[in-house]
C-alpha positions in Angstrom: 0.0 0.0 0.0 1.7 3.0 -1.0 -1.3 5.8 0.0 0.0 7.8 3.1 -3.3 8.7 4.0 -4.6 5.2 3.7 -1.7 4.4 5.9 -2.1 7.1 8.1 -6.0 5.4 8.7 -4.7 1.9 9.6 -2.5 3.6 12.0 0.5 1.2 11.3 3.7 1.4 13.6 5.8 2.1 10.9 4.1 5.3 10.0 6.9 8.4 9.4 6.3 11.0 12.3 4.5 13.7 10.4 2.0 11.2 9.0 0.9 10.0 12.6 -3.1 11.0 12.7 -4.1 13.8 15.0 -7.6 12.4 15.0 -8.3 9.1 13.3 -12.2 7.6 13.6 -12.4 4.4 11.6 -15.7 4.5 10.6 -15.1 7.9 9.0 -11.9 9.7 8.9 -8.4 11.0 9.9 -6.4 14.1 10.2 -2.9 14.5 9.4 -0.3 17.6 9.8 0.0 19.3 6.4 3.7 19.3 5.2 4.8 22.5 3.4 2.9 24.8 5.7 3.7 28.2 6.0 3.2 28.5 9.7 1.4 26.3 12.1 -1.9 25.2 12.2 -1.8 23.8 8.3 -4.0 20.1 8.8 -5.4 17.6 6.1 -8.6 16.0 7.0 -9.1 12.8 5.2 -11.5 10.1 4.5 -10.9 6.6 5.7 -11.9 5.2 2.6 -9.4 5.9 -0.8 -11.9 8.0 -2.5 -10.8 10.5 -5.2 -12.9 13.7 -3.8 -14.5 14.4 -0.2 -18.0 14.7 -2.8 -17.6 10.9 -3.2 -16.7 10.2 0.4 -19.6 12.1 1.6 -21.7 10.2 -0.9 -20.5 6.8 0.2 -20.4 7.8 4.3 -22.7 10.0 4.7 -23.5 12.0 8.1 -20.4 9.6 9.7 -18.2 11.4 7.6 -19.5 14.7 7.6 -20.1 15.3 10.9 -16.3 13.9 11.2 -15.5 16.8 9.1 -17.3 19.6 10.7 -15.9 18.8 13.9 -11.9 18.7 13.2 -12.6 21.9 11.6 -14.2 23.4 14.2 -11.6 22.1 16.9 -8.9 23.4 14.6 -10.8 26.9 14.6 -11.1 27.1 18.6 -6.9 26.0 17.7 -5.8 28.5 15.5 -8.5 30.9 14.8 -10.2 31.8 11.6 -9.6 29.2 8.9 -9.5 29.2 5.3 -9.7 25.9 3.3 -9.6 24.2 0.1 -9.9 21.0 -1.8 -8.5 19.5 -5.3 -11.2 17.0 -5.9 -9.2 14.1 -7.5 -10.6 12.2 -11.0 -10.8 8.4 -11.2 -8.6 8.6 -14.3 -5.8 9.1 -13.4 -4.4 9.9 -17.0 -6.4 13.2 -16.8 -4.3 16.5 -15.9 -6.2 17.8 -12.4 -4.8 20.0 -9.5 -5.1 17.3 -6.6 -1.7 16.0 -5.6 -2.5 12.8 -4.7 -5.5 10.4 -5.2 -6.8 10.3 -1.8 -9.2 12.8 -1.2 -8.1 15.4 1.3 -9.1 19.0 2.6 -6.5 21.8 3.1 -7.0 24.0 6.3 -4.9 26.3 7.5 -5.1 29.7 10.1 -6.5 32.9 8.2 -8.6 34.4 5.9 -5.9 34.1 2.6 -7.5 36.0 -0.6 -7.2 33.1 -2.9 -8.9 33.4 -6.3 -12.7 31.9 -6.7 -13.0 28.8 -8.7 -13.8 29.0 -11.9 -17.5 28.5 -13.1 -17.9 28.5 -9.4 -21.8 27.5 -7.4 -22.1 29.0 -4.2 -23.3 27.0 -1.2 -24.0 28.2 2.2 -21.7 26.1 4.1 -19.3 23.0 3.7 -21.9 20.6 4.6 -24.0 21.7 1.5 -21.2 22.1 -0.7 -20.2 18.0 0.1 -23.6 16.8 0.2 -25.1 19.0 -2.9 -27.3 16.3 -4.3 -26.2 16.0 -8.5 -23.6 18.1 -8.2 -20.0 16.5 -10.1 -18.1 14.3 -7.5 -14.5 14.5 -8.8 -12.8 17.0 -10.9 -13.4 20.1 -9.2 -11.9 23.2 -6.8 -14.0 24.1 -3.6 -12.8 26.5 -1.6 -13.9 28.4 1.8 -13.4 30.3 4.8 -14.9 30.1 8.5 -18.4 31.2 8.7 -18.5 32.4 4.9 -20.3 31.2 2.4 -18.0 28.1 0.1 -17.5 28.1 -3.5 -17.5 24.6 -5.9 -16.2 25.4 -9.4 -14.0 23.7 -12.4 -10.7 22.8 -11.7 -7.9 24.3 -13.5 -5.8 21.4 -14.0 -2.6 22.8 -12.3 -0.5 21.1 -10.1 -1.1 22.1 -6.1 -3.5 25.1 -7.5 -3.8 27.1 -4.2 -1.1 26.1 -2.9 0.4 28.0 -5.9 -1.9 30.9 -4.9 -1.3 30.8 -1.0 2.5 30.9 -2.0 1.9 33.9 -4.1 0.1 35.5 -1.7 2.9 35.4 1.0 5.8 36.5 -1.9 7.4 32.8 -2.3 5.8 31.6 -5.7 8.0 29.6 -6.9 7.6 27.6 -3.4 4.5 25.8 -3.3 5.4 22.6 -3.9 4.9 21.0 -0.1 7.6 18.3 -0.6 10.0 20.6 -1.5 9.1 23.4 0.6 8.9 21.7 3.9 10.0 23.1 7.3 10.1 20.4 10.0 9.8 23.3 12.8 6.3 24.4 11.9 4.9 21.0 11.2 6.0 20.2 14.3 4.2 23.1 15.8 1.2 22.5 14.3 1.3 18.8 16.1 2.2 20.1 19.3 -0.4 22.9 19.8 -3.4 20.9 18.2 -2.1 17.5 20.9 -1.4 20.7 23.7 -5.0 21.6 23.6 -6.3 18.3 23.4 -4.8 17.2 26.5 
């Protein structure tokens, strides 16, 4: 099995530090530290199962998984304050150009409010729960992003690598840095670990 996140769900021993879950539920989901994060508080919530968009997960879990969702985001809120967040939504074919890095599903938080561009062709839904539940909406294949107690956005994705990450390096003057394997710092992904287990014990 080569999946980190699937990995990161069976909670083997031989998981790398950094991919340890801060919250793992079996019957719905895990969180993991972001790597490449700016400063601390960057997470990855994550289906159990290998699904290629939280849209699909939600469809297949249901109120398991969404409630799961809702309430790592809000811990992570009461954490780090205001949040802003993001999803790639992945494509079953994998031969098809798309902005998610990897094929598990997974959604980006991280502290602030960041002024990253709308999707394009973008739907507006109230909430996240709406915006994962929206009933004949597409379920891979798409950008969604949002921010804490603002309305969130579902549009076309663009087809570029990491797509806001791209932007949320732009908007902090290191563009050419958004890669998260290559722009890594140990020290804040350890921070964000430490405060989010500090205020859980």
């Amino acid at each position: 099995m080569s999946c980190f996140l699937c990995q990161a769900g069976q909670a083997t021993s031989d998981l790398k530090w950094h991919d340890r879950p801060l919250w793992l539920d079996p019957r719905a989901g895990l969180a993991v530290a972001g790597l490449g994060g700016y400063a601390p508080g960057y997470v990855l919530i994550a289906p159990i199962g290998h699904y290629v968009s939280l849209r699909a997960a939600a469809a297949a879990a249901g109120e398991t998984f969404i409630a799961f969702v809702l309430e790592v985001a809000s811990y992570l809120q009461d954490c780090f304050g205001p949040l802003t967040f993001w999803e790639h939504g992945g494509r079953s074919d994998t031969r098809t150009r798309r902005s998610a890095c990897v094929e598990h599903a997974h959604l980006h938080l991280t502290p602030g409010c960041l002024d990253l561009p709308m999707p394009p062709v973008a739907t507006e839904y109230p909430a996240l729960r709406q915006a994962l539940t929206a009933p004949d909406e597409v379920t891979e294949g798409y950008l969604l992003l949002g921010w804490t107690g603002r309305p969130v956005f579902v549009g076309a994705d663009p087809a570029r690598p990491q797509f806001y990450r791209q932007q949320w390096a732009r908007l902090i003057g290191r563009p050419d840095e958004w890669d998260y394997l290559l722009c890594e710092d140990a020290s804040i992904t350890r921070a964000t670990i430490e405060t989010v287990l500090r205020r859980g014990g």
